[in-house]
VEXMIDO-741699 format. One line per 2 residues: their letters; for each residue z, y, x of C-alpha. Coordinates in pm, 1 decimal. Layout:
A) Z/Y/X  ...
***
This chain:
XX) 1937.2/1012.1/-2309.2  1692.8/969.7/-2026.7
XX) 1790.2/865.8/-1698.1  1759.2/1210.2/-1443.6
XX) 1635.9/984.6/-1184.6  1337.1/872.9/-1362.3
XX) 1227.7/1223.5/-1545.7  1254.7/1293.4/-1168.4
XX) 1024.1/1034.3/-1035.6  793.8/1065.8/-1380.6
XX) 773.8/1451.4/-1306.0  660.3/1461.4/-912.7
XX) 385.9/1200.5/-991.3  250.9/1390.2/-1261.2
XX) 246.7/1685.8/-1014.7  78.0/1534.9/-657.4
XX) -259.9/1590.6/-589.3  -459.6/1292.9/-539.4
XX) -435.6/1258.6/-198.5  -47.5/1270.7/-192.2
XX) -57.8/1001.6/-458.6  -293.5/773.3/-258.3
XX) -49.7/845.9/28.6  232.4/727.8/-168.2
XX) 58.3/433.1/-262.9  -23.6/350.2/97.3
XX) 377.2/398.3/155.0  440.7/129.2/-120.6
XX) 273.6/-91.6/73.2  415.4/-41.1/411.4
XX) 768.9/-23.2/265.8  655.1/-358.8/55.2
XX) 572.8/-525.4/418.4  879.7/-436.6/589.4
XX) 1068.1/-575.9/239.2  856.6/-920.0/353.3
XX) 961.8/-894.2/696.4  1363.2/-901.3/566.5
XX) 1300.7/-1124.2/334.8  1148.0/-1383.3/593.1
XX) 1398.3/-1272.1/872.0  1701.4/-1361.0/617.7
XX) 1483.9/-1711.0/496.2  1438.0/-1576.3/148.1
XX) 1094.1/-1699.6/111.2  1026.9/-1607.4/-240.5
XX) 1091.2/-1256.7/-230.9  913.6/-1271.7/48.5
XX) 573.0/-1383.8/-116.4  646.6/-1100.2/-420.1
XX) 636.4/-805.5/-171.4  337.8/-934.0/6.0
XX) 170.7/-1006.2/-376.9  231.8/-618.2/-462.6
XX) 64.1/-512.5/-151.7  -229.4/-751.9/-269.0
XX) -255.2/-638.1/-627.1  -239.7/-260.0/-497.7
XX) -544.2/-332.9/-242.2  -692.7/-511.1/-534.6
XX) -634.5/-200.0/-791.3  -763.5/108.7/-503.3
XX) -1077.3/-190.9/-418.6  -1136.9/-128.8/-816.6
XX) -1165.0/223.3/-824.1  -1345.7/298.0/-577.6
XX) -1607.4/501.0/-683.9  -1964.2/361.4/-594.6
XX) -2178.0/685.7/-558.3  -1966.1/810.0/-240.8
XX) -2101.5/708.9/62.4  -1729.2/617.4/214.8
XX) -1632.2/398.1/-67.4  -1843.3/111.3/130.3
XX) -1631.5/203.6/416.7  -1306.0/160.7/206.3
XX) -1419.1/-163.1/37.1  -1495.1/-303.7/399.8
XX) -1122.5/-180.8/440.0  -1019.0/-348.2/121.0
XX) -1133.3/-659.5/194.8  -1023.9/-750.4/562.9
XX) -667.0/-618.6/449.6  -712.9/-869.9/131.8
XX) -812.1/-1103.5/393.8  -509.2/-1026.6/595.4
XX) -268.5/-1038.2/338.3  -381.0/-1391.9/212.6
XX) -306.9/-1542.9/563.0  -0.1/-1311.2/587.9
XX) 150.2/-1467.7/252.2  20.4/-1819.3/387.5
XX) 235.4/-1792.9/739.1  515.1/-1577.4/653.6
XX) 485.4/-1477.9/1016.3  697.2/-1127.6/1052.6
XX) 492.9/-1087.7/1364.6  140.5/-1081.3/1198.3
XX) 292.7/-882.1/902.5  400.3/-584.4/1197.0
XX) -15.0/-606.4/1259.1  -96.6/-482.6/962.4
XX) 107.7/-224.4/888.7  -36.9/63.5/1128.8
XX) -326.1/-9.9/880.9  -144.0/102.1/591.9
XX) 35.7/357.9/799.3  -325.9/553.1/932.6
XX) -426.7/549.6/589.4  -137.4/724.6/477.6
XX) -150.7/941.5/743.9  -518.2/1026.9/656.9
XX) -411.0/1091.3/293.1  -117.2/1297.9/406.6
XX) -319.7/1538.9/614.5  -570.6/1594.4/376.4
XX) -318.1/1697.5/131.5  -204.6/1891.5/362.8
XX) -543.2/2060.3/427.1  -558.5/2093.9/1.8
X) -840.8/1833.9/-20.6
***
């Protein structure tokens, strides 16, 4: 028998539009930064380093398929690749501070997302 929790889950991602599923992404990550921030508050270092990782590898996968022939994917790439920047220096200092700066990145993004869903783009 399947667990109810994850034909939940499995079912309403199979059913968001794109937008609502690049907003959930962009949640991952902001609820993946805050998991760093406890993790370096409470001196657990490695667990730490594994949320911040996650955030990198999603940047990494949405920097991957982006699609070239739309104009804003140079935009997003831009994005992609100050946050990658960010992240590397994050995971270096394990700073909470500097992690707090980049969440409101994360967190206009998936606002963006959310309000184009919204608008049924």
């Amino acid at each position: 028998m399947q667990n109810p929790y994850l034909n939940y889950k499995q079912n309403a991602a199979a059913t968001m539009t794109p937008a609502e599923r690049t907003a959930a992404v962009y949640d991952k990550c902001i609820t993946e930064l805050n998991k760093a921030i406890y993790y370096i508050d409470n001196k657990n270092i490695p667990e730490a380093h594994n949320s911040i990782v996650k955030v990198q590898n999603i940047v990494e996968f949405l920097d991957s398929h982006l699609v070239a022939k739309y104009e804003i994917s140079d935009d997003f790439a831009a994005l992609y690749d100050h946050l990658r920047k960010k992240l590397l220096t994050a995971n270096i200092k394990k700073d909470p501070d500097y992690i707090r700066k980049i969440i409101p990145f994360f967190q206009n993004l998936k606002d963006a997302f959310t309000e184009m869903s919204k608008k049924g783009m």
